[in-house]
C-alpha positions in Angstrom: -13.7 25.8 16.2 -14.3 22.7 17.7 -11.2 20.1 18.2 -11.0 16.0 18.5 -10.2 15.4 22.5 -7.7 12.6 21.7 -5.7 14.0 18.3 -6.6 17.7 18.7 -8.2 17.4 15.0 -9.9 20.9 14.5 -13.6 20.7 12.6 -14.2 24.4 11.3 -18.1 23.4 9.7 -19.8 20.1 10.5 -18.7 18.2 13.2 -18.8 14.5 12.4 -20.2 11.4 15.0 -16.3 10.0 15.1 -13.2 12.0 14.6 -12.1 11.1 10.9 -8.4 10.5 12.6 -8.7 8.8 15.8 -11.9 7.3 15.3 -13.1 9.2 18.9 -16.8 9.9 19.4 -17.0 13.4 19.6 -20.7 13.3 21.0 -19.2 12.2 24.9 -22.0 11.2 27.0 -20.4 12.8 29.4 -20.9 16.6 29.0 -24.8 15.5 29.8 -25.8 16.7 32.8 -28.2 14.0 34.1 -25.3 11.8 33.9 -24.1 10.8 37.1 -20.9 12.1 38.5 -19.5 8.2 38.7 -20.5 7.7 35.2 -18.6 11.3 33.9 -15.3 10.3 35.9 -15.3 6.6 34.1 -15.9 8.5 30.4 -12.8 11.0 31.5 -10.6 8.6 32.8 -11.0 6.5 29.5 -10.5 10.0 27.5 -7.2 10.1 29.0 -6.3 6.9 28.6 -7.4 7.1 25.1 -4.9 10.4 24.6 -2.4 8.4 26.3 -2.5 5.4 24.0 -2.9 7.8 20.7 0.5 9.6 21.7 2.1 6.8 22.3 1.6 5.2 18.9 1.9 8.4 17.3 5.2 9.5 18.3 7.7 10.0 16.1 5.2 8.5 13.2 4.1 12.5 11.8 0.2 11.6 12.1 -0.3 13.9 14.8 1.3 16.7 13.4 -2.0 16.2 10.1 -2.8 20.0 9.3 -6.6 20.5 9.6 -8.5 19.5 6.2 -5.8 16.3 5.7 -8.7 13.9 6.4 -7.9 11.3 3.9 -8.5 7.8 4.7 -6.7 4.5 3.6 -4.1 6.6 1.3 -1.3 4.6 0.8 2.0 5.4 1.8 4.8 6.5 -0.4 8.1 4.3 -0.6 10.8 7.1 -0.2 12.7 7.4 -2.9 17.0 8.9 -3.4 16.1 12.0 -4.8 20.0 12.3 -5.7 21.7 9.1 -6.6 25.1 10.3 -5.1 23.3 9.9 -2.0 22.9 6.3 -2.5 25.9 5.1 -0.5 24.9 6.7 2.7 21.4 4.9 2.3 23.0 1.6 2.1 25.3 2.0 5.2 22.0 3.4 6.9 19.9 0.3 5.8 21.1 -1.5 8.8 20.1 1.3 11.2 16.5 1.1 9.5 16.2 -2.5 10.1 16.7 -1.4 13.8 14.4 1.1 13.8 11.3 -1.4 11.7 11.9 -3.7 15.0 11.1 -1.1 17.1 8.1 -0.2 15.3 6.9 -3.9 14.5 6.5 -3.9 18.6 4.3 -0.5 18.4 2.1 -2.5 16.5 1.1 -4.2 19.8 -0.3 -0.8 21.3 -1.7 -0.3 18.3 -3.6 -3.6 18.0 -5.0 -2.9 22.2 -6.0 0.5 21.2 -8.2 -1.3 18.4 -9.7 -3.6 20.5 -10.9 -1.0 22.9 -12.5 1.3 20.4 -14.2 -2.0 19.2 -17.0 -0.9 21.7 -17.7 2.7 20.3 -17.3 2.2 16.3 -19.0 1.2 13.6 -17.9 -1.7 11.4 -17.2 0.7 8.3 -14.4 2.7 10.7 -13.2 -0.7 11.7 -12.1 -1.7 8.4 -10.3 1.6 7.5 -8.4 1.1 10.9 -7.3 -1.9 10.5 -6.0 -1.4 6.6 -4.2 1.8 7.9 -2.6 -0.6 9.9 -2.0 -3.5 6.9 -0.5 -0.6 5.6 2.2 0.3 8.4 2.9 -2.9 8.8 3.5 -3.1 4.7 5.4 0.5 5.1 8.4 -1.1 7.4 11.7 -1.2 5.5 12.5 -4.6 3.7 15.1 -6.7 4.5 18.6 -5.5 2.7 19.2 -7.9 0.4 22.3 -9.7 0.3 24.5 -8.3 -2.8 26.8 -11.0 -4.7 27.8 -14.7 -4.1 31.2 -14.0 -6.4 32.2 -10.1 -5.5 29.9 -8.6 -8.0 29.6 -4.6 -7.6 25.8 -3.8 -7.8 26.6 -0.5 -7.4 27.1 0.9 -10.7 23.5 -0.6 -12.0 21.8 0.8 -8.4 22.9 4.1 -9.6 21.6 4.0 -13.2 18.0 2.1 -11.4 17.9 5.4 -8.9 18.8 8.1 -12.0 15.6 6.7 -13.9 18.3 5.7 -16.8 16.3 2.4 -18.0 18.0 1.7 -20.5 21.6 2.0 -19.5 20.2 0.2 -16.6 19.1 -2.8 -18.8 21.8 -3.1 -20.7 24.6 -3.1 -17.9 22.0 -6.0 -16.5 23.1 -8.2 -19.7 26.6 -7.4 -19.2 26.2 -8.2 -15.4 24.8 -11.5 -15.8 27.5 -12.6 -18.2 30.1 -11.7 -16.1 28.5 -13.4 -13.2 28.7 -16.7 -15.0 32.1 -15.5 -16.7 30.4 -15.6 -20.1 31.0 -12.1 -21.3 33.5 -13.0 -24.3 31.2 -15.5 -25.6 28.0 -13.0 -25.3 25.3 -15.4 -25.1 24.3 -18.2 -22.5 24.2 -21.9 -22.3 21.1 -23.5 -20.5 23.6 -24.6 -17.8 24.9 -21.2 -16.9 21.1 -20.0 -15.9 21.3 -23.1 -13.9 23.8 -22.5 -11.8 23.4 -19.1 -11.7 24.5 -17.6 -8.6 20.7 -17.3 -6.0 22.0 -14.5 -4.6 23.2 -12.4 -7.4 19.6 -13.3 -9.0 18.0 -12.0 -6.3 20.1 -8.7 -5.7 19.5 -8.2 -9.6 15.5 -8.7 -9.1 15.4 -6.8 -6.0 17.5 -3.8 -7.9 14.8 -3.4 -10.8 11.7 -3.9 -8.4 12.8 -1.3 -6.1 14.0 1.4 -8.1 10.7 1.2 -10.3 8.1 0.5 -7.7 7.2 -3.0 -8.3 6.7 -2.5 -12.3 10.1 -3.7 -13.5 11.7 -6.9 -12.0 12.6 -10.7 -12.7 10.2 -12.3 -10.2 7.2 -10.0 -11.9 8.1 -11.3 -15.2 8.3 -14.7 -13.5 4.7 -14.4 -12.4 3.7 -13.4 -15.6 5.3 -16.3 -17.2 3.5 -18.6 -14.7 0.2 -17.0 -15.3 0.0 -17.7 -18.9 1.4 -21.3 -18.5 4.5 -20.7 -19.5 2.9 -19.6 -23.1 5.9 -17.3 -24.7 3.6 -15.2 -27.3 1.1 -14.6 -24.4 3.8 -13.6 -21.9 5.2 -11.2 -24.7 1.6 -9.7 -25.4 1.5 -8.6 -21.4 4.6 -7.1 -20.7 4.8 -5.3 -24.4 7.5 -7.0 -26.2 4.7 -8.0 -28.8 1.9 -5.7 -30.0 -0.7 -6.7 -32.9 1.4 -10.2 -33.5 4.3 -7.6 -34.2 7.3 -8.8 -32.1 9.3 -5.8 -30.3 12.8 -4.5 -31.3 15.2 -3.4 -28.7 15.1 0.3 -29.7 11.6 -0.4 -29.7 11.0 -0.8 -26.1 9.8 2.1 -23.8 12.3 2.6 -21.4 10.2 5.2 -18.8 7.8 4.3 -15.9 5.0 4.4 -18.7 6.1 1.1 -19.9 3.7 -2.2 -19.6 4.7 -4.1 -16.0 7.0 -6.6 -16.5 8.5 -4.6 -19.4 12.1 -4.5 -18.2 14.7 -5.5 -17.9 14.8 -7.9 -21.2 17.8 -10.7 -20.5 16.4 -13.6 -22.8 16.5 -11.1 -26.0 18.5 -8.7 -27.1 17.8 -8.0 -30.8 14.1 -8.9 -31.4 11.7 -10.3 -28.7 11.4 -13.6 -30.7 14.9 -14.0 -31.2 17.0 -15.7 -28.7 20.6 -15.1 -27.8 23.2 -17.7 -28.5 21.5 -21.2 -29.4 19.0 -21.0 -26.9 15.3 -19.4 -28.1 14.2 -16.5 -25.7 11.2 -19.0 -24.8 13.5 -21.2 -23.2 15.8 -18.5 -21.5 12.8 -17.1 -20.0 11.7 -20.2 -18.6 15.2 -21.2 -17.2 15.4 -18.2 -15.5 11.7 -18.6 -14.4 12.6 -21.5 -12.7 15.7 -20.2 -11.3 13.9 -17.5 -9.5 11.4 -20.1 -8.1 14.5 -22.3 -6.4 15.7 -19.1 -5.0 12.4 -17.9 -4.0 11.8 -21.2 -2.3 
């Protein structure tokens, strides 16, 4: 069975024009004979350059290690997930350690980039733009920043816990009880337009960076924010996308789905908690949602 000469991809029927890996011509112009002997020994020195260059950026990464018949192109990669939530201290100390490693691998990008430009000469412009999304795609892959927790010693921990078990709901109610105590609210049970205000950034942002995590970018505040913005800031329409109102019928709280089927946007709910067009305390859940809207935007800015 024939293999690729850079990645050692074996093709047991049809052998392509380009490797479906590499991107390496597997028709060489240099196993014809007429071909000059100065000729064949500039096509094998760039063949071992070109193995050179694809261990290099491959090491450590697992794409040389593809099985034969994994040939899929452009497939995104998948956010790893704590399988155990106990486990979920030891991935915080480690986060540090990954930021280490993603700057190592930010400057691999480099190679990567010079062993684009050279195969610019041999491929077509269809295999140029799979390359370079596989690429938008490492680059999208590193590890994100770790966020910084709480302004005022709040433990996150507890609610990180619930987000990693999949317990949505536990997880969106201890977020009510969070932000309460943030702004040392929790005997009065409801919130004035001035504590959203001066809501802590940082806790906001550990609280939105909890929920988009944990759910793969369909729960979260700055979502909901977007949503918000998108319908210009119209409360009925917001409620219509995220699900808290279906056929002009507003949403209880033991309504709501709380699973990874839900509606993005969907959780968590802090400007309701009976009904979705009830508010809580004496402001409406209109006016909640945008004070925390614009909240998100100062910190986001």
């Amino acid at each position: 069975m024939p293999n690729c000469p850079v990645c050692d991809t074996e093709y047991d029927r049809e052998v392509p024009e380009f490797c479906a890996i590499c991107g390496w011509e597997l028709t060489p112009q240099l196993l014809i004979a007429d071909n000059p002997e100065s000729y064949r020994e500039k096509e094998e020195a760039k063949l071992n350059w070109a193995k050179q260059m694809w261990q290099a950026n491959t090491n450590g990464n697992g794409i040389a290690a593809r099985k034969k018949g994994d040939r899929s192109l452009g497939q995104k990669p998948k956010k790893n997930r704590p399988k155990n939530p106990k486990n979920l201290q030891r991935r915080l100390d480690l986060l540090e350690a990954k930021l280490e490693e993603a700057s190592l691998e930010r400057s691999q990008l480099q190679s990567q980039l010079e062993w684009v430009l050279y195969r610019l000469e041999q491929i077509n412009p269809e295999f140029l733009q799979e390359t370079l999304a596989r690429i938008e795609e490492g680059i999208n892959a590193l590890p994100a920043a770790e966020p910084a927790m709480s302004e005022v010693g709040m433990d996150y921990n507890p609610l990180i816990n619930l987000l990693a078990a999949g317990k949505w709901r536990k997880a969106d109610e201890l977020t009510w009880e969070i932000i309460l105590k943030v702004v040392l609210r929790d005997p009065e049970g409801w919130l004035r337009i001035e504590d959203i205000d001066r809501f802590p950034r940082t806790d906001l942002a550990t609280i939105d960076w909890a929920w988009d995590y944990y759910s793969s970018g369909l729960f979260g505040l700055t979502l909901q924010q977007q949503i918000w913005e998108s319908g210009g800031g119209d409360y009925s329409y917001f409620c219509d996308r995220v699900g808290w109102r279906e056929r002009d019928n507003w949403k209880y709280y033991d309504e709501l789905r709380f699973n990874l089927q839900a509606p993005q946007g969907h959780l968590p709910a802090i400007v309701w908690r009976r009904r979705a067009c009830y508010g809580v305390g004496k402001m409406t859940a209109a006016e909640s949602l945008a004070a925390f809207a614009s909240r998100l935007i100062v910190s986001g800015g």
